[in-house]
C-alpha positions as CSV (number, residue, x, y, z in Angstrom):
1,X,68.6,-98.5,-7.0
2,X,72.0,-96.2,-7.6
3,X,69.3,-94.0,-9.9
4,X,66.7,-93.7,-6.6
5,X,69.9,-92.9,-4.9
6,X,71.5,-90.3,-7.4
7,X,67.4,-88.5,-7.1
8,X,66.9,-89.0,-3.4
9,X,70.5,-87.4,-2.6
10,X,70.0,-84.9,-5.3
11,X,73.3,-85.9,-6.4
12,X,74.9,-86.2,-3.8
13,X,75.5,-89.5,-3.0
14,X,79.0,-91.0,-2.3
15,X,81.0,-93.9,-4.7
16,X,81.3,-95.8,-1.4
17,X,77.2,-95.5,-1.8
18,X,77.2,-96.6,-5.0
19,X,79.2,-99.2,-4.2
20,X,77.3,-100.5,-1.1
21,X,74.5,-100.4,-3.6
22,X,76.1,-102.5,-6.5
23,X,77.0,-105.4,-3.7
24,X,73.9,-105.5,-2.6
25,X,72.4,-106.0,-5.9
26,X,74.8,-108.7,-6.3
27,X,73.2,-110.6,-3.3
28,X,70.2,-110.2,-4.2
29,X,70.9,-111.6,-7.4
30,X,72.7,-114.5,-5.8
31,X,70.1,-114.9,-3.0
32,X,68.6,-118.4,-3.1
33,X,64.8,-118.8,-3.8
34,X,62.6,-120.6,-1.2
35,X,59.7,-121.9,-2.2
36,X,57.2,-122.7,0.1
37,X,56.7,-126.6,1.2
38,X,54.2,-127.9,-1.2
39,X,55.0,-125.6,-4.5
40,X,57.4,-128.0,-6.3
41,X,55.1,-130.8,-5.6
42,X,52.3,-129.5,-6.6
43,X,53.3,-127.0,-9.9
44,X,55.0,-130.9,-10.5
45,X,51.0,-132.8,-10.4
46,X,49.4,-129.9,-12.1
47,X,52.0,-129.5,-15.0
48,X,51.4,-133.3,-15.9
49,X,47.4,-132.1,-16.7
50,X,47.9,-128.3,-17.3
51,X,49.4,-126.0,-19.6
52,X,51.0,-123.7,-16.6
53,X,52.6,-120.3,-17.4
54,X,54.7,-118.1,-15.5
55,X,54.4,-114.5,-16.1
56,X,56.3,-112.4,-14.3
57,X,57.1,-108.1,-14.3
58,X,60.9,-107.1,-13.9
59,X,64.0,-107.4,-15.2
60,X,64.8,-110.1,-17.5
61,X,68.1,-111.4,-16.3
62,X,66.8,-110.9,-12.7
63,X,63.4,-112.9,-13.8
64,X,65.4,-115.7,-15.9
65,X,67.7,-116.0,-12.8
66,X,65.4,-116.6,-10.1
67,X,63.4,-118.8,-11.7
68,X,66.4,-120.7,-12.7
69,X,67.4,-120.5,-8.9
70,X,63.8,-121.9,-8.0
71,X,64.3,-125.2,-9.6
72,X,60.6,-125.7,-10.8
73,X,61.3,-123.9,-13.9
74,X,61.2,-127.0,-16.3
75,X,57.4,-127.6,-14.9
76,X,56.0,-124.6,-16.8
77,X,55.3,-124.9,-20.5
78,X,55.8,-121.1,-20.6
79,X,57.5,-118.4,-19.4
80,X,56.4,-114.4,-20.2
81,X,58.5,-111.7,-18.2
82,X,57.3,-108.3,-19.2
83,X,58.1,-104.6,-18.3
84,X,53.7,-103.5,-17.6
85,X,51.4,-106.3,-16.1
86,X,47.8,-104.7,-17.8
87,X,45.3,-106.0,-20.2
88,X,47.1,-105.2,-23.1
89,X,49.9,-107.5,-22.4
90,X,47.8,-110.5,-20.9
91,X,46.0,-110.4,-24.4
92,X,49.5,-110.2,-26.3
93,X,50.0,-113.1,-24.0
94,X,46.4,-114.5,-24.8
95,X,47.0,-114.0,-28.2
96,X,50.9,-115.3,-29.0
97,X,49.7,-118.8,-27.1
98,X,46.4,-119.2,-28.9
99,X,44.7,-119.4,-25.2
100,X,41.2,-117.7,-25.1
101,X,39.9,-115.4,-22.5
102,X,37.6,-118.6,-20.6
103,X,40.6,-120.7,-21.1
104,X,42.5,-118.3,-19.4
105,X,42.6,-119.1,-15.4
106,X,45.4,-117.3,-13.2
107,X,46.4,-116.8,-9.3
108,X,48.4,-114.1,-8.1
109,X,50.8,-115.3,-5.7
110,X,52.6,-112.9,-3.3
């Protein structure tokens, strides 16, 4: 964010800015995770016949720390956070776990 900053302001913007900026990455990095009603319940029955993965783009702390936060992160038998979400990496992914491409079944939740 303070880099967006730096480029939108051509430079220009203030250390109070950058300040503002640093707490408010701070709450968002303290922000508590809501899931929706039925997730923990149901991430809970399908972990008990499923081998369920998480993979997730960003930052690594950020990523380790929400799902931390989340308190369903012991329900997944893996967890992959990675800089590029594109085919390369799902079959790094594929590959590392020994899952084949029709074993390979995924949702993309918003």
């Amino acid at each position: 964010m303070i880099e967006t900053a730096i480029e939108i302001s051509n430079g220009q913007v203030t250390g109070h800015d950058i300040q503002r900026i640093i707490d408010l990455g701070k709450d968002m990095l303290n922000h508590p995770v809501h899931l929706l009603e039925t997730v923990e319940e149901t991430v809970s029955v399908l972990s008990n016949h499923y081998f369920l993965m998480v993979i997730t783009k960003g930052d690594l702390f950020d990523q380790e720390n929400k799902l931390a936060r989340s308190g369903i992160a012991d329900l997944f038998h893996a967890v992959e956070i990675v800089s590029e979400k594109n085919e390369q990496t799902y079959r790094q992914i594929m590959d590392r776990h020994q899952i084949t491409p029709t074993d390979f079944s995924w949702w993309v939740i918003a």
